[in-house]
C-alpha positions, 0 to 999 in steps of 0.5 A, spaced: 451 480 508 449 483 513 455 484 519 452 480 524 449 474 521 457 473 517 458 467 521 454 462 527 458 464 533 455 471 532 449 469 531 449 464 536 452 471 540 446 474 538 441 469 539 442 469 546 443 476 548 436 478 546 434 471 549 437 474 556 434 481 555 427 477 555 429 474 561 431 481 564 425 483 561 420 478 564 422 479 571 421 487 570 414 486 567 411 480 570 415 478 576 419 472 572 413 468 571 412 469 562 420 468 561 418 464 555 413 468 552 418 474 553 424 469 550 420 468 544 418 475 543 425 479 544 428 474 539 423 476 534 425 484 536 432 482 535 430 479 528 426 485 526 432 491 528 436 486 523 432 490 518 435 497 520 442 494 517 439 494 510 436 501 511 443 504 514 446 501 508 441 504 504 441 511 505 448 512 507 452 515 513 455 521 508 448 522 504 444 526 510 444 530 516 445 528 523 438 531 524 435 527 519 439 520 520 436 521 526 429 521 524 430 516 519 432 511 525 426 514 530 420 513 525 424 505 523 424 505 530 418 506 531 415 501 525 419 496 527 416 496 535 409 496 532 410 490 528 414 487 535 407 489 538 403 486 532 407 480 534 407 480 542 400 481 543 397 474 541 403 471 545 401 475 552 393 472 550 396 465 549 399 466 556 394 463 562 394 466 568 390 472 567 393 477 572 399 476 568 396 478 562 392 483 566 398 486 568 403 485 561 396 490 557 397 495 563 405 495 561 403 494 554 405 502 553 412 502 557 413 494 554 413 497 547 416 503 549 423 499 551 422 496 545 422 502 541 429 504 545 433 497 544 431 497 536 433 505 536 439 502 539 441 496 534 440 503 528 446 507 532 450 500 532 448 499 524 451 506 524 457 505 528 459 498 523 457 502 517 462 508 518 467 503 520 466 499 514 467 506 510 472 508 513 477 501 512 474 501 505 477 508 505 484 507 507 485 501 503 483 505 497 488 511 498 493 506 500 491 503 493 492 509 490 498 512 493 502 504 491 499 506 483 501 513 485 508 511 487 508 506 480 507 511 476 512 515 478 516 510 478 514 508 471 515 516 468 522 517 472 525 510 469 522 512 462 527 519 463 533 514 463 532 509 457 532 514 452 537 518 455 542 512 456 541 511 448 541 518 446 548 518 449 550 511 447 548 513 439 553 520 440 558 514 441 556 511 435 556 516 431 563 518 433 566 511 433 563 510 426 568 516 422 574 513 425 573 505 427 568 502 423 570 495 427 569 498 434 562 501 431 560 494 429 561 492 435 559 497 440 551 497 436 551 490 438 553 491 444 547 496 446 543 492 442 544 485 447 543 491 453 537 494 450 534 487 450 536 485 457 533 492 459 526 490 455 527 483 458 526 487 466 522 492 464 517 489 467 519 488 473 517 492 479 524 490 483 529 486 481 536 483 485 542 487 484 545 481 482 541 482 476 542 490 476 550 489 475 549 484 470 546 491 466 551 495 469 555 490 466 553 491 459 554 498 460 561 498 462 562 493 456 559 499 451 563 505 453 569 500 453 569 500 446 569 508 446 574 509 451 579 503 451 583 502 457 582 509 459 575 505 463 577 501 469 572 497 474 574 494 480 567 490 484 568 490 491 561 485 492 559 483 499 556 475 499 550 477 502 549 483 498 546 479 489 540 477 493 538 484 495 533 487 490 532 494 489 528 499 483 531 497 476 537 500 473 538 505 479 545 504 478 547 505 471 545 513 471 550 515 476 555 510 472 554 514 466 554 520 471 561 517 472 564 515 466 561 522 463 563 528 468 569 523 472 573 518 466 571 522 461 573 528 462 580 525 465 586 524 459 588 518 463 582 515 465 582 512 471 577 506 475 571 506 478 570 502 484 563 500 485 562 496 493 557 493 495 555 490 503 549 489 507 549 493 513 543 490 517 537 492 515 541 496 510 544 495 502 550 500 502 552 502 495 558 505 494 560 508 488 567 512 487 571 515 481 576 520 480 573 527 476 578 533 474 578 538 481 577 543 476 571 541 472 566 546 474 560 543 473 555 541 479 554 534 477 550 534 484 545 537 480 544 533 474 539 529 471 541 521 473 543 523 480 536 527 481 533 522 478 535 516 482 535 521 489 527 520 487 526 513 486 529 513 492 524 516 496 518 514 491 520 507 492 522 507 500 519 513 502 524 516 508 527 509 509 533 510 503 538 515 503 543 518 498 550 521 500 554 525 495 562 526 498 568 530 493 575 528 497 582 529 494 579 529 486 575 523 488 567 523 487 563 518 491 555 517 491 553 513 497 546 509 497 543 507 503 537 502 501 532 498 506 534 490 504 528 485 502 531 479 499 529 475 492 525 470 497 521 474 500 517 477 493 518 470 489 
């Protein structure tokens, strides 16, 4: 639909700009005495210049060279003030006073020359709105991009922890199984309640770290099975801090991260702590081990951490953070996320 035409006010608008431009026109040409025969007769000018939307429209800015947008809307012009002059001229015989009508057919030259010029600039206008309107539609497409980039990447980093997750919990089976037939049974029930949870908000784009640590939950409950009373967890959650969402499981590679490179590797085991508080407008999470000082391995470059790091940026750009600390045999990774709550998004 044509823009100016998208409601009455801008028609109104519209209407009375050209009626005020006839009035101008008539005191300029013929002293005032024809302001209605001009009235009438911009409006139809106005009307007629409408037309070069659709011909701006289709022809498109990006298809042609200035120097040929530029003769399309002269030759447009050009049509369009004959077709106006084709209208005019009855209306200035139908005028009675002679004089006047004598001096309008004098002028006629000078009248559709003006006439010309004011549709010349309603194109130019038609070329300004047409651009902008690109130019929207373009951004809005890029940003419709950029968000199906940033969840596809999020789908492809998130499918690199589900079947790493479930190859190490099979390791764990598979050794479980030629000692403690029991525990075996029992640790593959338990990863089948948690692959189904993880199917369950699979879909989801965000869910609450209520939620999340509930997964975490589940995961801790399987690697109980495997290390005893080696594995202890201490949770230190703030009150405001379940409704806080964030990417679907973000916590559980850097557990795995823990338990593997930090419990495991310990003959005594030890506890991980896992905090959690809302420091406006920010979720911070802590998560905190013992590891052996002398294990040379550079967890900092593993597979979960980097992972997280970018779903991280993927998900919040430049808003989150991750901080990794080693201090007295202790590993703690730091998580600061943007908070949006569960009410805002459902």
């Amino acid at each position: 639909m044509h823009p100016f035409l998208t409601n009455r006010s801008s028609i109104l608008l519209y209407v009375v700009l050209w009626i005020l431009i006839g009035v101008a026109s008539s005191f300029f040409f013929a002293q005032g005495t024809a302001i209605p025969v001009f009235c009438a007769a911009y409006v139809g000018l106005g009307g007629l210049s409408l037309s070069t939307w659709f011909i701006v429209q289709s022809i498109g800015i990006r298809m042609m060279r200035p120097s040929m947008l530029v003769g399309v809307g002269v030759a447009s012009s050009a049509f369009i003030a004959t077709l106006w002059l084709a209208g005019f001229y009855p209306l200035m015989r139908s005028f009675g006073d002679p004089l006047v009508y004598t001096s309008l057919v004098t002028q006629f030259p000078m009248i559709g020359f003006t006439g010309s010029i004011m549709s010349m600039l309603i194109f130019a206008i038609h070329l300004l709105l047409l651009s902008t309107q690109e130019q929207r539609k373009q951004m809005e497409e890029a940003s419709q991009l950029k968000v199906l980039a940033r969840e596809a990447e999020l789908r492809a980093l998130r499918s690199q922890i589900d079947p790493h997750f479930l190859f190490n919990s099979l390791n764990s089976i598979s050794a479980l199984a030629t000692t403690d037939g029991n525990k075996t049974r029992e640790m593959t029930i338990a990863l089948s309640e948690y692959l189904r949870t993880t199917l369950q908000q699979g879909s989801e784009k965000m869910i609450s770290l209520r939620e999340e640590l509930g997964l975490v939950q589940r995961y801790l409950d399987i690697e109980k099975i495997r290390l005893g009373s080696r594995l202890r967890v201490l949770m230190d959650i703030a009150e405001d801090a379940p409704g806080i969402l964030l990417p679907p499981l973000l916590i559980q590679p850097l557990m795995e991260n823990a338990l593997r490179h930090g419990i495991g590797s310990l003959l005594e085991g030890g506890t991980i702590s896992i905090k959690a508080e809302v420091r406006h407008p920010f979720l911070i999470l802590e998560i905190e081990n013992p590891f052996d000082a002398s294990d040379t391995s550079t967890r900092s470059s593993g597979m979960g951490q980097q992972n997280v790091l970018q779903r991280l940026a993927v998900a919040y750009q430049n808003e989150a953070e991750m901080s990794i600390s080693k201090t007295d045999g202790q590993y703690a990774v730091r998580l600061r996320i943007p908070c949006e709550h569960e009410m805002q998004t459902r």
